[in-house]
C-alpha positions in Angstrom: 61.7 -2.7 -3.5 60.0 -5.9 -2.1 59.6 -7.6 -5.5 63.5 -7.5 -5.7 64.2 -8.3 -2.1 61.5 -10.5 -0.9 62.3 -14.7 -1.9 58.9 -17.1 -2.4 60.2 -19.0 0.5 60.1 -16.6 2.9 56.4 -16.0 2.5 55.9 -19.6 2.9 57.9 -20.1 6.3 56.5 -16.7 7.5 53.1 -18.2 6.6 53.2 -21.5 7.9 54.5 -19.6 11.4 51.0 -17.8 11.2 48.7 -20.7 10.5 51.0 -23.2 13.1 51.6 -20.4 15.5 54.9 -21.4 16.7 58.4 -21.6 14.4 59.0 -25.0 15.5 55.3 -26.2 14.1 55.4 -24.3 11.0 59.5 -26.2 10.7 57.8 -29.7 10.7 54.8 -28.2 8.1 57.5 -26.7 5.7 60.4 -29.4 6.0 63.0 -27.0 7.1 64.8 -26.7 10.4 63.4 -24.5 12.9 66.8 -22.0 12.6 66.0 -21.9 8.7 62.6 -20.6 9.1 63.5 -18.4 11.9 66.3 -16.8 9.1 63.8 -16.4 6.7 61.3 -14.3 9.1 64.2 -12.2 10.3 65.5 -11.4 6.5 61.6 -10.9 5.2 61.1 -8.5 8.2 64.9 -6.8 7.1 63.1 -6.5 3.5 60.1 -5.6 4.9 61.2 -2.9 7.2 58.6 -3.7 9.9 58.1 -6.0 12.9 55.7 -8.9 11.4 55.3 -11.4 14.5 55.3 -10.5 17.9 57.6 -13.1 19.2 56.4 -12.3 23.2 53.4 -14.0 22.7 52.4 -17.7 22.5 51.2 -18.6 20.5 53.2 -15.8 18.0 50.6 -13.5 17.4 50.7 -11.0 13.9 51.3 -7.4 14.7 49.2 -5.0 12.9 51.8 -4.4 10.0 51.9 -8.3 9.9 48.2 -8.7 9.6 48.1 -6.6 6.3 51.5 -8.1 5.5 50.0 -11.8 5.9 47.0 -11.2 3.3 49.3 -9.7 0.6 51.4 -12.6 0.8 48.6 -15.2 1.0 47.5 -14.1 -2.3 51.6 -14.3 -3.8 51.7 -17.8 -2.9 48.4 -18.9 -4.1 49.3 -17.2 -7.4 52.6 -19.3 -7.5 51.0 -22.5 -6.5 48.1 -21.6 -9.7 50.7 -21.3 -11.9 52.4 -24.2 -10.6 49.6 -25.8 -11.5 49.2 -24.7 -15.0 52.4 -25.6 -15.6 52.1 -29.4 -14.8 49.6 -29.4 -17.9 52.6 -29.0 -20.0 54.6 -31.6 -18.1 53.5 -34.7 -15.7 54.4 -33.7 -12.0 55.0 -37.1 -10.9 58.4 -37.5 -14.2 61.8 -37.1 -12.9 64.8 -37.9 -11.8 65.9 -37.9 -7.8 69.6 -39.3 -7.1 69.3 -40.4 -3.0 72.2 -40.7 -0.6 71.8 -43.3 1.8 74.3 -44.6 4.7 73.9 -48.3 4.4 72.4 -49.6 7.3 69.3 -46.8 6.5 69.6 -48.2 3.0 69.1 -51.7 4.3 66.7 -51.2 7.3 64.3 -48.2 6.5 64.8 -47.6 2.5 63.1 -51.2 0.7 59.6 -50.8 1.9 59.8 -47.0 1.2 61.2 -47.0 -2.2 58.9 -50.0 -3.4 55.7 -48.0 -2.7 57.0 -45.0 -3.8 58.0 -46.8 -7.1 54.3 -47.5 -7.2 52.5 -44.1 -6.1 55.3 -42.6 -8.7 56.1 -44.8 -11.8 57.8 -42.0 -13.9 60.3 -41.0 -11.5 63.8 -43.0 -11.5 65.6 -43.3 -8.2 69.3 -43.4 -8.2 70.7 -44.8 -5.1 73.9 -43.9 -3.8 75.1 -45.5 -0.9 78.2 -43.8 1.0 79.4 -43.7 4.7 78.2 -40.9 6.5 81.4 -38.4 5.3 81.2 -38.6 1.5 77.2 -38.0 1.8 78.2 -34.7 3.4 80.7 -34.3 0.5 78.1 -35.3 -1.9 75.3 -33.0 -0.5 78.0 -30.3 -0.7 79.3 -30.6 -3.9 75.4 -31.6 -5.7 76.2 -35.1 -6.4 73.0 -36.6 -4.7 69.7 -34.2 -4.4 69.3 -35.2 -1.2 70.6 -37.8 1.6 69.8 -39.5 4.5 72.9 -39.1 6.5 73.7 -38.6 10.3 73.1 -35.1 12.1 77.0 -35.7 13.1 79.5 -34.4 11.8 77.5 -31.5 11.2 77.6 -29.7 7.9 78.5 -25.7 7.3 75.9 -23.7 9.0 73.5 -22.5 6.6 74.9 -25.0 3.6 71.7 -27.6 3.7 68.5 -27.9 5.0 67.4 -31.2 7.2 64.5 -32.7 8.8 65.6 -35.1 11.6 63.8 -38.5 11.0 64.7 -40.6 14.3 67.7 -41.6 16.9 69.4 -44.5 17.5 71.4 -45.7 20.4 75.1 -46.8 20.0 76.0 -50.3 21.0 79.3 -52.4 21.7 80.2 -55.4 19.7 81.6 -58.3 21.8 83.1 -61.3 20.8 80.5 -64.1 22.3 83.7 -65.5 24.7 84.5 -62.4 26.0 84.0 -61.5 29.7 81.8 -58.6 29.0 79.5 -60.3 27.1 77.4 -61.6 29.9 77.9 -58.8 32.1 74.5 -57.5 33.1 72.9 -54.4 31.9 74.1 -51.4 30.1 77.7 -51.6 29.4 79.6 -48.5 30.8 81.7 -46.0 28.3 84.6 -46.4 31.0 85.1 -49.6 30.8 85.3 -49.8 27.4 88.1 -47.4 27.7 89.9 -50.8 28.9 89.6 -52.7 25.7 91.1 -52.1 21.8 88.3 -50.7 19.8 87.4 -50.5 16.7 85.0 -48.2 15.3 83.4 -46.5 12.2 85.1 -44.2 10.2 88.8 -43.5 8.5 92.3 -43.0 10.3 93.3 -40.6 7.4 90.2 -38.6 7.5 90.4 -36.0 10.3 86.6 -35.3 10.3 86.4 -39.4 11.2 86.9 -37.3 15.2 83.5 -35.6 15.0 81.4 -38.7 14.3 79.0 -39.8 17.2 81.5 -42.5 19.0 84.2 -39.8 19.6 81.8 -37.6 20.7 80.1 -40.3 23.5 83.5 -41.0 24.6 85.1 -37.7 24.7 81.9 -36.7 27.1 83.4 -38.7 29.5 86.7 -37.3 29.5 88.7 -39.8 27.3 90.4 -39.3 23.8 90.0 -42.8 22.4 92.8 -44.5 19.4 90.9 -47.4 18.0 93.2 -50.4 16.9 91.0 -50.6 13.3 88.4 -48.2 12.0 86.3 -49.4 9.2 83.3 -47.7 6.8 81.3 -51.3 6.5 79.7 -52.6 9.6 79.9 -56.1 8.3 83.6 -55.9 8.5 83.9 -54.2 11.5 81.8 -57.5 13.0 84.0 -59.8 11.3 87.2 -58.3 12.6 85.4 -58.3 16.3 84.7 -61.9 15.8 88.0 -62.5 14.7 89.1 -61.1 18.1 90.7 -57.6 17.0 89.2 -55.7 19.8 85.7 -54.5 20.1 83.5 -52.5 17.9 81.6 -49.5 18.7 78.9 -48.6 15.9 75.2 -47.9 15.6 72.2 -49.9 16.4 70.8 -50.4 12.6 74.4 -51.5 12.0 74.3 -54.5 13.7 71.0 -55.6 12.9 71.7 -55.7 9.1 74.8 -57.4 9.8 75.8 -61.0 10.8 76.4 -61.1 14.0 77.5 -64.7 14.2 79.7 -65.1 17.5 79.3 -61.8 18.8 76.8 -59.7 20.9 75.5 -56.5 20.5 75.2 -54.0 24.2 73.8 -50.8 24.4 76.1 -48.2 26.3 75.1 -46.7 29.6 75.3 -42.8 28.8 75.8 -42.2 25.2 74.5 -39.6 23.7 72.2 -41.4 20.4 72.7 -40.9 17.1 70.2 -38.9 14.8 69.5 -39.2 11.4 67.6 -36.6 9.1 67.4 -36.1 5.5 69.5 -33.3 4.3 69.2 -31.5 0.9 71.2 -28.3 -0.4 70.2 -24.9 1.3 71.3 -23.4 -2.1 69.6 -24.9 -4.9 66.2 -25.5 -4.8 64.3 -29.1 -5.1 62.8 -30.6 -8.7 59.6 -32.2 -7.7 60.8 -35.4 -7.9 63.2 -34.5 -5.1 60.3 -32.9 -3.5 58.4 -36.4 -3.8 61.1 -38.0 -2.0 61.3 -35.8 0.2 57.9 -36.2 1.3 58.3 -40.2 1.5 61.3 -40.0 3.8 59.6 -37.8 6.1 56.1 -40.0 6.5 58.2 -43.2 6.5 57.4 -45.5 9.5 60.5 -45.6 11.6 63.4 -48.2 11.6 63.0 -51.2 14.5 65.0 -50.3 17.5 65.0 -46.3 16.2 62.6 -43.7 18.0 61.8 -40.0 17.2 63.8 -37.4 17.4 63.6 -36.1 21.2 64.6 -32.7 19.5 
């Protein structure tokens, strides 16, 4: 029976998809990554027992079984979204409590501006910051420490354990001690070359998952395994250890321009693949409206300086 089998959210991806007419449209509308909506058609269909969307066309176009389908489930939502309604009566929407996960160059760079004028637009919801490297967030998300975090795409979470929204990219750079040859060497610097030099990096040499950050991954795309000298979680240390003359640091854009960088440089890298951010939030539990608030912030945020959108 559909009232046992059929979930709220389903309706509203399968929805959006109709109004948008495409699944990667109706992802941006609804928050949720393209593969989450396209789930939640495919199981609503399975409840269903019919084909809802014919797929072959573009835009995706209703079949007949949808079209019927589609006005039934109009009126489910709206029915939700009155009572929704009736219910903030009995309680203020805009009261809460959100806990955020933040890496901390984001936290530095991209969260002050946001979180004052969401403190104003929102005065009875409290903010709890947490600010982590980028592998307890995952841990956190997992285990429901923080609602929701913004945390690197990579390493990527169990399939199907959170949702995310990608919010921009941002290019990796070397850090170079100002006397070091390579700090006046014109353009881009080269991956290979910095194969050469010690490194030190971002991350922990007693976590194994430290492998599948975005650093590994650039250089293992050009064929080499790399063993940094140091690997640290703060980017202010990792600077300080390049200015001391440890080697040279590998990291993310934002992270050197929150930092001191005093007697070194910063260099983009010819080739590397950029990092992206999105907000994540647990695929299993669903969001308070505080979270939902926050949610909605992170996503109309202007962008870092020195970030772009997501090419993907």
């Amino acid at each position: 029976m559909l009232i046992n089998d059929v979930r709220p959210e389903w309706l509203v991806s399968f929805l959006a998809i109709v109004d948008s007419g495409s699944f990667s449209a109706a992802a941006a509308t609804t928050h949720r990554s393209q593969p989450r909506v396209s789930t939640h058609v495919a199981a609503l269909e399975r409840a269903v027992g019919l084909q809802l969307l014919d797929r072959r066309r573009r835009p995706v176009a209703l079949t007949d079984a949808g079209r019927a389908f589609a006005a039934h489930a109009r009126e489910v939502v709206a029915a939700i979204q009155r009572c929704e309604g009736e219910m903030d009566k009995f309680r203020e929407a805009s009261r809460g409590l959100v806990t955020l996960g933040c890496y901390p160059s984001a936290s530095a760079l991209f969260l002050p501006k946001l979180l004052m004028e969401f403190q104003r637009r929102h005065p009875g919801v409290q903010v709890v910051l947490v600010e982590e490297s980028t592998l307890e967030l995952g841990a956190d998300l997992l285990s429901g420490s923080v609602d929701i975090a913004v945390r690197p795409v990579m390493p990527v979470l169990p399939e199907g354990s959170t949702e995310r929204v990608l919010l921009w990219e941002e290019p990796l750079v070397a850090v170079i001690p100002e006397w070091h040859p390579l700090a006046d060497q014109p353009g881009d610097l080269s991956l290979e070359i910095l194969t050469r030099e010690p490194l030190i990096t971002i991350g922990r040499s007693d976590l194994p998952e430290s492998g599948n950050l975005e650093t590994y991954a650039a250089f293992s795309q050009v064929g080499h395994d790399i063993e940094p000298v140091l690997m640290t979680n703060q980017p202010q240390t990792l600077i300080a250890m390049v200015r001391s003359g440890l080697g040279i640091g590998v990291t993310n854009l934002l992270a050197g321009h929150c930092s001191d960088t005093n007697g070194v440089r910063l260099r983009r890298l010819a080739g590397a693949a950029p990092r992206q951010v999105a907000v994540h939030w647990p695929a299993d539990r669903p969001l308070s409206t505080a979270s939902r608030l926050m949610l909605d912030a992170l996503s109309r945020e202007p962008l870092p300086d020195g970030t772009h959108p997501p090419r993907t």
